[in-house]
N, C-alpha and C positions, 0 to 999 in steps of 0.2 A: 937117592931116588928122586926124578923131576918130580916136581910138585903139579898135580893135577889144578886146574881152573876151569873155572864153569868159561861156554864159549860166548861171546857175544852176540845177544838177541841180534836177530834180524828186522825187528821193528816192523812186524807185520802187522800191516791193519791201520797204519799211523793215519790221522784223521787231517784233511787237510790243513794250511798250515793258517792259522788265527789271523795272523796280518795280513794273508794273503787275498786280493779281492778276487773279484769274478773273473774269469777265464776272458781272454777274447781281447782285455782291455786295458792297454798300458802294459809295465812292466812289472808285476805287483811283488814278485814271489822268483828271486833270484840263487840257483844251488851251486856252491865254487866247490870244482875237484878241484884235491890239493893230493900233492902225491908224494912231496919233499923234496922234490925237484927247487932248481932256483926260478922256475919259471912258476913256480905257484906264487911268489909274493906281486912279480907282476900281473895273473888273473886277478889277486886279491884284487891291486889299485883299480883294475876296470871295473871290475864289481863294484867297488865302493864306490869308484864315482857313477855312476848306472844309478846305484842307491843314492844317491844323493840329487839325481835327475828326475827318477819316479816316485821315488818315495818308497823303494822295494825295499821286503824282508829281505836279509841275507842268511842261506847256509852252508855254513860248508861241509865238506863231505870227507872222509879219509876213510878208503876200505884195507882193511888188513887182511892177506891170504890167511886163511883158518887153516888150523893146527891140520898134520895128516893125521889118519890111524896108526896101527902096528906096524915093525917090522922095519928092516935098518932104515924107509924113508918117514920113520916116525919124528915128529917132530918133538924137539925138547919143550916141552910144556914151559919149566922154568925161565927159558929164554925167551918163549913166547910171551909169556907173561911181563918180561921185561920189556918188549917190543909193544904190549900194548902201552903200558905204563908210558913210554916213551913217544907213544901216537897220541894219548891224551893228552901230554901236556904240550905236544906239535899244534896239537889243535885250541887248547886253549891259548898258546901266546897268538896264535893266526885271529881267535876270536874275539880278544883285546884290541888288536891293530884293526881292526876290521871294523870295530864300533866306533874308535878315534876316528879313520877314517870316512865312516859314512854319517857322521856329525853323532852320534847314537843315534841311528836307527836300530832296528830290531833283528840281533844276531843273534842266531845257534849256532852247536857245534854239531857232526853226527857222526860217532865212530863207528863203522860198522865191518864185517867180515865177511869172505867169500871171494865168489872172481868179481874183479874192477868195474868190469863193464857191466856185466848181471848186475849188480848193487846199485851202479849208479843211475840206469834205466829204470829199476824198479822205485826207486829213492825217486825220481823224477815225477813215475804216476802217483806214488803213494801222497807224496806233498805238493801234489798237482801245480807244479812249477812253472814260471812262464816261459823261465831261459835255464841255459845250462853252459857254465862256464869253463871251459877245456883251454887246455895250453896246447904247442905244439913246439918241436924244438928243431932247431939250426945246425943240421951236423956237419954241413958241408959248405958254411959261409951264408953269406945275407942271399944269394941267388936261391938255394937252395933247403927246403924247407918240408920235415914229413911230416905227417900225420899218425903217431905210435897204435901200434895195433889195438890198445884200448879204446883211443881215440875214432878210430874206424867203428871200431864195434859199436859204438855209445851213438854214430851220429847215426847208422845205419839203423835203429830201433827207438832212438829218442823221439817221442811227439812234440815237445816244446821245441821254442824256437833257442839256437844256439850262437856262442859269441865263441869264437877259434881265435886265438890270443898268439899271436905271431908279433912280438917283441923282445929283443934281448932282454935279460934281467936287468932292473935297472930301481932304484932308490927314488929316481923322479917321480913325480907324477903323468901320468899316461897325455900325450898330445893329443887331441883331436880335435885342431885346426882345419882340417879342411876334413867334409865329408863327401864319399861319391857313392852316388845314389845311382843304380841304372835303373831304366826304364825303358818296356817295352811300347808301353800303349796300352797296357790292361789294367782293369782295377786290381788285379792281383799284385802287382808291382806297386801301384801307385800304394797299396793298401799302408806300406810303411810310412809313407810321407810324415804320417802324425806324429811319428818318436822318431826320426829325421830330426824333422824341424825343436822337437824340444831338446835334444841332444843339440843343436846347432847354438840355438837360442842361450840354452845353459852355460856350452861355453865358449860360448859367441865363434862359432866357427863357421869357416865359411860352408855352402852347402853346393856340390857340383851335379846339377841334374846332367845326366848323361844319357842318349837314345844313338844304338849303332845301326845302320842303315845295314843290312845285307848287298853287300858289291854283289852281281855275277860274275862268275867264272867260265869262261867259254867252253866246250865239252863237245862230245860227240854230239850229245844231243841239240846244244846253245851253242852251234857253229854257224848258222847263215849267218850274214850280215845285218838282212833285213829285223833278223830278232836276236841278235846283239844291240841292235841301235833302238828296237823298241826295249829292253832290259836296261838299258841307260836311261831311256828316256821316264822312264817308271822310277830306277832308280833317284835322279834328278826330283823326280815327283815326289816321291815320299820323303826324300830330304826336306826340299821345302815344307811339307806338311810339319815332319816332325820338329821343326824351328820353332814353327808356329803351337803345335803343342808344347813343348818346353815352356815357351813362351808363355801359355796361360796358366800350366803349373805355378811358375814364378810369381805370377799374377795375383793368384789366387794364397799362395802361401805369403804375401809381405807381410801380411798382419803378424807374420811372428815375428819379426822383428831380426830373422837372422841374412847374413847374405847369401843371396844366390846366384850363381852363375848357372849357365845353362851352354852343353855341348852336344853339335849332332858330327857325329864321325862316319867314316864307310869304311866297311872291311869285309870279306868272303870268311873270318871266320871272327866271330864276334866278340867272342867268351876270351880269346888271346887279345883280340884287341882293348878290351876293357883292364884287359893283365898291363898292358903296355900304359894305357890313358892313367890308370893308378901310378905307374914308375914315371912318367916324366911329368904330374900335373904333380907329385908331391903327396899322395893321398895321406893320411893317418887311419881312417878308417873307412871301409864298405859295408854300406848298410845295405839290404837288400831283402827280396821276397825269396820264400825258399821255391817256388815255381813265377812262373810266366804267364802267358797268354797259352801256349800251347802244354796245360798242365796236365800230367797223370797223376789222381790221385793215386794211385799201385805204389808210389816210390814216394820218399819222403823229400827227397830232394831233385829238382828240374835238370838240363844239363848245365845252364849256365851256373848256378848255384854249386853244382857239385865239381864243374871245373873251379874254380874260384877257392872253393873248399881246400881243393889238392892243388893250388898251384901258386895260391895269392900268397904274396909277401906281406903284404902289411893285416892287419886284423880283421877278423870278418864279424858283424852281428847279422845273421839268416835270421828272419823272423818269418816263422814256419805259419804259413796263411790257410792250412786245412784244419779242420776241426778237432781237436781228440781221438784217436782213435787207433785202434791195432793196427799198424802196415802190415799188409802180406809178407809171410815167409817168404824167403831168397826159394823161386823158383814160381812164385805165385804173385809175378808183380806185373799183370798184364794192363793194359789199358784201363782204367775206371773213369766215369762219370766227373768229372771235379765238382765239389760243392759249393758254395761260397766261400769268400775270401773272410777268415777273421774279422777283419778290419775294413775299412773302406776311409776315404777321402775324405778330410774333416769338414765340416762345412761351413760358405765364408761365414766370417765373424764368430767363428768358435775358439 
């Protein structure tokens, strides 16, 4: 007869996390799904070094599907029981490596049970985390790259900001030599600059501010001449301006110490063209705001963000610039007010 076992708490109620500081500020409080994949020990390296940058707690997370009831889809208890046994100690050699790694900072482990994505959303408000660290995997060659339906689910209800781990497995440690940053023109983009720059500064990488100009496209409507040649010329205009904003970005960020380049491109669709400017400048990593200038708080992520999400090759960290808060149910994500951005623009000499 399988051997009955009590089922694994749910950890309801868990009390924010001790290391973890105030909401809004830095990185304080970082959660690694680990799922046994070979692509967890590369989330580990980013996390750890992430930890090693802010000074974040680390946890990681491994959810086990809970036993079923009665009935030939019953599940064999005794097996189950092996299968936890064998997630414990998954996670404890994960949580050894992770402290090497993050110089000893301050790591947990958390086993818990149920579906993936329910667990690791709730795991997220419960220990009010700043980031949430997700892999994605390579089925179809380096061009080609999904999002697993866990994956989907978690970002789609996640409040914190998330790091999407788009590297083969690998022993190294994680490159991130060059960063690119876009930038619309809003505080809500700029809002990252401050872990940008200490991410650059740490480890000395270079920093690519980037601003895409919208081209026009001529159409039924943008067919005379006369207002094709004024859409250029406006075009032309806000080029130059945004040079000149780059410019005072850079300006304004030397005192950290990292390098910065600054790029202004044009393209009729923007979100591809920043796919592109990552593939041939070399990116290692995209830091970015999870909305823009033209922000709905309704959705948790803007379109440039969510294209990026689904389509970028190399690693993404979205640092989610809206407050705390429930996203509307799929079907109730209409227009809202945006509130302030988390963050804002360090100020000089900070």
């Amino acid at each position: 007869m399988a051997k009955k076992v009590a089922a694994l708490p749910n950890n309801v109620g868990i009390r924010p996390h001790p290391h973890a500081g105030p909401r809004g500020h830095g990185l304080r409080h970082i959660l690694i799904c680990l799922d046994h994949s070979a692509y967890a020990e590369t989330c580990l390296a980013y996390a750890a070094s992430l930890s090693k940058s802010f000074g974040s707690a680390l946890t990681l997370l491994h959810v086990l599907p809970p036993p079923t009831g009665l009935g030939p889809q019953a599940t064999d208890m005794l097996a189950w029981e092996i299968s936890r046994a064998e997630a414990s100690a998954y996670l404890d050699r994960f949580q050894s490596a992770a402290a090497r790694a993050s110089d000893g900072g301050h790591v947990e482990a958390r086993l818990e049970q149920g579906r993936p994505a329910e667990r690791i959303v709730a795991m997220a408000r419960e220990l009010e985390v700043d980031l949430v660290v997700l892999g994605s995997r390579d089925e179809a060659g380096a061009s080609e790259w999904t999002l697993g339906r866990t994956a989907q689910q978690v970002l789609a209800a996640v409040p914190s900001s998330v790091f999407v781990v788009r590297a083969p497995p690998s022993a190294n440690l994680p490159s991130m030599k060059r960063i690119l940053v876009p930038l619309d023109g809003s505080l809500r983009t700029e809002s990252v600059l401050p872990i940008a720059a200490r991410l650059g500064k740490t480890h000395r990488a270079e920093l690519v501010l980037v601003h895409v100009v919208h081209e026009p496209v001529p159409t039924a409507v943008l067919c005379a001449p006369e207002d094709l040649e004024l859409a250029r010329e406006l075009e032309q205009h806000l080029e130059t301006h945004a040079d000149r904003y780059l410019g005072g970005l850079r300006d304004a960020l030397s005192h950290e110490g990292s390098t910065i380049h600054t790029r202004v491109a044009r393209d009729a669709d923007q979100a591809q063209r920043l796919l592109r400017f990552s593939d041939e400048e070399g990116i290692d990593l995209i830091v970015l705001s999870a909305h823009g200038s033209t922000c709905n708080a309704g959705r948790p992520f803007g379109s440039i963000a969510a294209h990026l999400l689904t389509h970028s090759t190399v690693p993404l960290l979205v640092l989610q610039d809206l407050p705390d808060f429930e996203f509307p149910r799929e079907g109730k994500t209409g227009p809202r007010a945006a509130p302030p951005p988390r963050a804002t623009f360090p100020p000089e000499g900070a």
